[in-house]
C-alpha positions in Angstrom: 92.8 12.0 29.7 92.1 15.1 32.1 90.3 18.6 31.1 93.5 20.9 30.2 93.1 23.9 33.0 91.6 27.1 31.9 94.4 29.5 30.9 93.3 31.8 34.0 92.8 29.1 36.4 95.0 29.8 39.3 96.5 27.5 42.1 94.0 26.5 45.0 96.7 27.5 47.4 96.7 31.3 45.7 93.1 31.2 45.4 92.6 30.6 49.4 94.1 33.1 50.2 92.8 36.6 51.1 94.4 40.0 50.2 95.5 42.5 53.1 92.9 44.2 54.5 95.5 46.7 55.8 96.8 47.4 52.1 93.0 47.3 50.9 92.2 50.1 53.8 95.2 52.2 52.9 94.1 52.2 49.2 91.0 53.3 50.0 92.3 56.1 51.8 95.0 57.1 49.8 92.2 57.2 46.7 90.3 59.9 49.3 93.6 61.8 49.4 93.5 62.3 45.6 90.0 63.6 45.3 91.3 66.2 48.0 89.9 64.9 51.6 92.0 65.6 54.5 91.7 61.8 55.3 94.0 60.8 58.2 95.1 57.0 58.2 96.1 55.1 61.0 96.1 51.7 59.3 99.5 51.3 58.8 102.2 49.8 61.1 104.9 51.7 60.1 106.7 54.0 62.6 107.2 57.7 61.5 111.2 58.3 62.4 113.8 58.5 60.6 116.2 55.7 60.2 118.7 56.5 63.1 122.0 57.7 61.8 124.3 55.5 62.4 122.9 53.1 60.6 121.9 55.4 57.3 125.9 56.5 57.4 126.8 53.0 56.8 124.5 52.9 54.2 126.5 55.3 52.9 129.3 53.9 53.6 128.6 50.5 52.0 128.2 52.2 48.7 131.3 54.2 48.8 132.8 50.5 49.6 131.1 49.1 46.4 128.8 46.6 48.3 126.6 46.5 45.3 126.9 42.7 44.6 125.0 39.9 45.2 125.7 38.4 49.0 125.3 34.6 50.1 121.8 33.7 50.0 121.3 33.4 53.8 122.9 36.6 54.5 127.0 37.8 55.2 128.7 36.4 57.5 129.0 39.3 59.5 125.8 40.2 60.2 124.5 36.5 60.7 127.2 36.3 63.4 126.1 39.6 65.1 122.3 38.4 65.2 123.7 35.3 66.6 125.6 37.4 69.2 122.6 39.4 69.4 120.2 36.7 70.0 122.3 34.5 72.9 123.4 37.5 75.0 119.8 39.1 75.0 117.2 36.7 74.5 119.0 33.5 76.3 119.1 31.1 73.3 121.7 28.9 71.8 122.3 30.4 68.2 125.0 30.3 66.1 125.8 32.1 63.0 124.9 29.0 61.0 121.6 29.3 62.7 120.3 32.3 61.2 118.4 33.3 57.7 118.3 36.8 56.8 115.5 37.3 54.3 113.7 40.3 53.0 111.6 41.4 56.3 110.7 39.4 59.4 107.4 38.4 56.8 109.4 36.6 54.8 110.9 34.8 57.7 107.6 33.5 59.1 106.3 32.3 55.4 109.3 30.2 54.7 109.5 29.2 58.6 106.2 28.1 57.5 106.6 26.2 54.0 110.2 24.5 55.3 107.7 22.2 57.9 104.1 22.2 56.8 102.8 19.1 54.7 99.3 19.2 52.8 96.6 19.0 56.1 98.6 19.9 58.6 96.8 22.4 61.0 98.6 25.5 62.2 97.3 27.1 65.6 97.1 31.2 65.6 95.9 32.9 68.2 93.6 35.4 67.4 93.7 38.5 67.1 96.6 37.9 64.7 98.6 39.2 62.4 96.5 39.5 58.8 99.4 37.5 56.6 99.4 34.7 59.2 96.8 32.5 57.9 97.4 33.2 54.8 100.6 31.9 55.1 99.8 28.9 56.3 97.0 28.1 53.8 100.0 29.1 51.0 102.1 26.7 52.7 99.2 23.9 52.3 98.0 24.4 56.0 95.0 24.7 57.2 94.9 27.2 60.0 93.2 27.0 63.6 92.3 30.2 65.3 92.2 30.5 68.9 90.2 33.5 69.8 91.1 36.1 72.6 89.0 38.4 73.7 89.3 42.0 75.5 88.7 40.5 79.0 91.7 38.4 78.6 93.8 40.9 77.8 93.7 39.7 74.2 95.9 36.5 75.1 95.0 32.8 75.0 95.3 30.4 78.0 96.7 26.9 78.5 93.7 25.4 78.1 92.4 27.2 75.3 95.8 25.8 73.8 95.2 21.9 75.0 91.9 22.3 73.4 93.2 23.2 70.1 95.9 20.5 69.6 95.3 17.5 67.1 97.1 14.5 65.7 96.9 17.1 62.6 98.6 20.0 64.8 102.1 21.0 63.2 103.0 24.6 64.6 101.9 27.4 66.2 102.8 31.3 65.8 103.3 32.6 68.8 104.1 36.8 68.5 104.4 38.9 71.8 104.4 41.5 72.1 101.2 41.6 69.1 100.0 43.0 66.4 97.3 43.8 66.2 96.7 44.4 70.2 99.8 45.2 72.0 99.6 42.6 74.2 102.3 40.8 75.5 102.9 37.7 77.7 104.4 37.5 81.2 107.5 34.5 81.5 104.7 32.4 83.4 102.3 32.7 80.8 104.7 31.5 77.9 106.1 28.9 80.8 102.0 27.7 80.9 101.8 27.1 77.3 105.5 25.8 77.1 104.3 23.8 79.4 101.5 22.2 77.0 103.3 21.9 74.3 105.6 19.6 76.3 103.1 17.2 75.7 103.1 17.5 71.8 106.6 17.1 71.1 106.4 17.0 67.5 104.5 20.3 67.2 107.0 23.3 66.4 106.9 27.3 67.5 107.3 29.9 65.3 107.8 33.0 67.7 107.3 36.4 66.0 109.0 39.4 67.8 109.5 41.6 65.3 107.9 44.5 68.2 110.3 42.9 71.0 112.3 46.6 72.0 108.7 48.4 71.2 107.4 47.4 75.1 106.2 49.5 78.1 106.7 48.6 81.7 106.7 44.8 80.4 109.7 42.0 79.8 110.2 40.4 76.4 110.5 36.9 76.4 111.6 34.7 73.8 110.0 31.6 73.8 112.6 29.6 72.5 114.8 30.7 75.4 112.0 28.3 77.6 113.1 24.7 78.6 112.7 22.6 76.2 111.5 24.9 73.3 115.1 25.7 71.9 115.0 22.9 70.0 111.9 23.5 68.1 111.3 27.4 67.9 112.3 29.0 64.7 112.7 33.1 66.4 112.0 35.8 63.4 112.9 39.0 64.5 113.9 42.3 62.3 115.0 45.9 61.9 111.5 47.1 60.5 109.8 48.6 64.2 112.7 49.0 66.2 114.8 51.2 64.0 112.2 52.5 61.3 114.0 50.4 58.5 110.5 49.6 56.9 111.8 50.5 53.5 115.2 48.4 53.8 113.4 45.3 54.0 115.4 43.4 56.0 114.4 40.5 58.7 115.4 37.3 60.0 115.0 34.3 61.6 117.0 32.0 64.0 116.2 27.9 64.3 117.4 24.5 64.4 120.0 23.6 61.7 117.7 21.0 60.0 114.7 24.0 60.2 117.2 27.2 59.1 119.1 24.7 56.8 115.3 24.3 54.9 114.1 27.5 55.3 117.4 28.4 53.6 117.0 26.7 51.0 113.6 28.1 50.3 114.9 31.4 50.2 117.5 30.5 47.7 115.2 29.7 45.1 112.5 32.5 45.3 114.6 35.9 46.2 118.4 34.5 46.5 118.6 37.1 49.7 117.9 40.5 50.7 119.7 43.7 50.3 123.3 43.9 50.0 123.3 48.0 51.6 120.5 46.8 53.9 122.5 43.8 55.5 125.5 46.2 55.7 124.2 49.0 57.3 121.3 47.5 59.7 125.4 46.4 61.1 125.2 49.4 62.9 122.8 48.6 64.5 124.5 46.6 66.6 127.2 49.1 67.5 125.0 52.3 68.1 123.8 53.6 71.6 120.3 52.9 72.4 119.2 56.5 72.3 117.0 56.4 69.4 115.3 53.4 69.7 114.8 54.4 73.5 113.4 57.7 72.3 111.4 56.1 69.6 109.5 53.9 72.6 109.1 56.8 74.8 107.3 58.8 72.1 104.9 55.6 71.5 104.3 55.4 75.1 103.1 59.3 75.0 100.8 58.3 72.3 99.4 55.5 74.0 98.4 57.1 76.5 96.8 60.0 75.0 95.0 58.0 72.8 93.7 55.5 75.5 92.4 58.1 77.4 90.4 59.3 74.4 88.9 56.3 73.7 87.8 54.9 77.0 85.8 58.4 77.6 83.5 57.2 74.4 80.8 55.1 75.6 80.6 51.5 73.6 84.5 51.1 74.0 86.4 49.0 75.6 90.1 48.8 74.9 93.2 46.7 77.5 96.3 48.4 78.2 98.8 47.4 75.5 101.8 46.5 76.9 104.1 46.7 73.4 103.8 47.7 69.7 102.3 50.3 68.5 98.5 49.7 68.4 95.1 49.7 70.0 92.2 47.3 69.9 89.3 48.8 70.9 86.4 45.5 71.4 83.3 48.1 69.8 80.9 45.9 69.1 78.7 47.5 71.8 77.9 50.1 69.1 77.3 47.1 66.7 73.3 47.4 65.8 73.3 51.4 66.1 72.6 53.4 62.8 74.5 56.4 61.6 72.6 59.8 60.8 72.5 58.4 56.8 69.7 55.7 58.3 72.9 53.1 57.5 73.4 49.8 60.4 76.5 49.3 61.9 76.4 45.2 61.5 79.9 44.8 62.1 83.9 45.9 61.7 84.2 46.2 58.5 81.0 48.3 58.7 82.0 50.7 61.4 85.9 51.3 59.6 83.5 51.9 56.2 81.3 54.8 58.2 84.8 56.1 59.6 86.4 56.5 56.9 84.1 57.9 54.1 82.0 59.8 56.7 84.8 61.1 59.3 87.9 60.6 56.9 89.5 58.5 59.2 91.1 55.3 58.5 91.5 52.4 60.7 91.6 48.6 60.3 88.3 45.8 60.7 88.9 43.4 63.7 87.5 40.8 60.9 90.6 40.6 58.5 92.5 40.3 61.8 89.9 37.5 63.6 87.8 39.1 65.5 85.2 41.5 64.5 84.5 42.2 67.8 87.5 44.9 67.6 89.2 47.5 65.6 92.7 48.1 65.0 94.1 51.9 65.9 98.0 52.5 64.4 99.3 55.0 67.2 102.4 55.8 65.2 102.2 59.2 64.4 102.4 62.4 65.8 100.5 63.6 68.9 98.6 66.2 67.2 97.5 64.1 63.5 96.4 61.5 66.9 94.6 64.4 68.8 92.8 65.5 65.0 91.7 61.5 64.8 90.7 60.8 68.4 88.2 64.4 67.9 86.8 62.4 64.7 86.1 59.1 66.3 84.5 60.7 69.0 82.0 62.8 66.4 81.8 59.6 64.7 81.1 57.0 67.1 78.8 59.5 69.4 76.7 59.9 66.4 75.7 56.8 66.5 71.6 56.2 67.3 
């Protein structure tokens, strides 16, 4: 007879994991705000528009109708059909309505993309910099994830190689998400078509393709890899309303695979939220209808702020930061200043260091490389006004120059 488990001993799958470094950062800051600093935070990826219109009309719209109930777990019909639509006239792949989950936020998507194919030691390949919740995921779905590091002299983006090098017997997926958070970057058709390539050669390892930033791009295509030869058939495509149309709040994502992988990932869903938002699914309908004018003016703005904010940094000495190509974020490779000390006598040993200084010293919040994979870096959230960016950019500068 077994030792009975303590009564707070938790699952090794929960206990893995790591909390958000972004949500930890944002706490911080917000605690600062109450004790009265003038902290400015750009750790958050949330864009700072309004919902366009359109879409918060049929919101309305959807409550005079009394949409109040509960909807089929995978989403109505409707708007499973318009994605659908969406997803074969834009993005080149073969989806039909039946294809397509719609969950609570493109996260959701990738976590039960995730648990509908991994088994206990399967290995899933991330390229890193990555997302925060991507490993995590995988280690919750009983993977074991594989980072593939990217540096700032690449542009942030892995090679073919890199990717040969990485595959296993144990290899089950990768997450592929262009353009990227946290860097911006995004890749060309013949760099997917070079890894699609690989993976020709692994035919039982899937794709999960992330492109939840895919209208948030700047003199650069978006791809979806599924629409690559061969990689229909085993790419599950999560996409949302989140970064495109400021619906952060309205939770609302989806994804688009294979009937055997949306049929499981389905079923996932209907046992842990039974589906998203009846007034979110309705409205976000609009979205398909509306003119592009706001989410055209929405990239413009980011573009703006890109630019002023690159310019900033690459005037501080230490910093080295690529041209994002989509999102909205920098990742400034610092670790040049790694090793200096601040006026306090304090060493900067790392990411996570440097962020610390920032914020309590400068009241300026942004994210460690480290909780994203590489330390070597910083994430920078560039959505918010030009002026809150301008205040920022003057406190990095007095913060980073003040390093001995």
């Amino acid at each position: 007879m077994t030792d009975a488990p303590a009564l707070d001993a938790l699952s090794p799958r929960v206990e893995a994991m790591r909390p958000s470094a972004t949500l930890a950062i944002s706490a911080r800051a917000a605690a600062l705000v109450r004790e009265g600093r003038d902290v400015i935070a750009l750790s958050a990826g949330e864009p700072d528009f309004d919902t366009p219109a359109p879409i918060v009309e049929a919101a309305h719209q959807a409550l005079r109708d009394g949409r109040f109930h509960y909807t089929p777990s995978a989403g109505i019909p409707e708007l499973r059909q318009a994605i659908a639509h969406k997803l074969t006239r834009e993005n080149g792949l073969d989806v039909a309505a039946g294809d397509v989950v719609v969950s609570n936020g493109a996260k959701q998507s990738v976590a039960q993309a995730l648990l509908a194919v991994c088994r206990p030691g399967d290995e899933v390949l991330i390229p890193a910099p990555y997302w925060v919740s991507y490993p995590e995921m995988a280690r919750l779905a009983g993977a074991e994830p594989v980072e593939i590091p990217a540096t700032a002299a690449a542009d942030y983006k892995i090679t073919p190689a890199q990717l040969a090098n990485a595959m296993t017997e144990r290899t089950r997926a990768l997450i592929f998400n262009s353009p990227s958070n946290p860097t911006g970057a995004v890749y060309s058709r013949d760099e997917q078509e070079a890894l699609a390539e690989v993976l020709r050669d692994h035919p039982n390892v899937v794709v999960i393709s992330d492109e939840i930033y895919e209208y948030v791009v700047f003199d650069a295509e978006h791809v979806s890899f599924g629409s690559l030869d061969g990689m229909g058939g085993r790419t599950a495509t999560v996409n949302g309303f989140s970064k495109a149309y400021a619906m952060t709040g309205w939770r609302l994502g989806y994804l688009a695979a294979p009937g055997w992988w949306s049929g499981a990932a389905a079923k996932v869903q209907s046992q842990l939220t039974s589906g998203a938002s009846s007034i979110s699914q309705y409205a976000s309908l609009a979205a398909f209808t509306m003119g592009p004018e706001p989410v055209q003016a929405m990239v413009d703005a980011f573009r703006q702020r890109r630019d002023a904010v690159l310019a900033r940094l690459d005037a501080i000495g230490g910093v080295v930061c690529p041209v994002p190509q989509g999102a909205f974020y920098l990742f400034p490779d610092v670790s040049a200043l790694y090793g200096r000390q601040t006026p306090d006598g304090d060493t900067i040993s790392g990411s996570v260091g440097l962020c610390r200084y920032l914020l309590e010293a400068h009241d300026v919040a942004l994210v460690p490389g480290q909780a994203f994979g590489s330390d070597a870096g910083v994430r920078l959230s560039y959505a918010t006004d030009l002026d809150t960016l301008t205040r920022a950019c003057d406190r990095i500068e007095a913060g980073l120059t003040a390093l001995a």
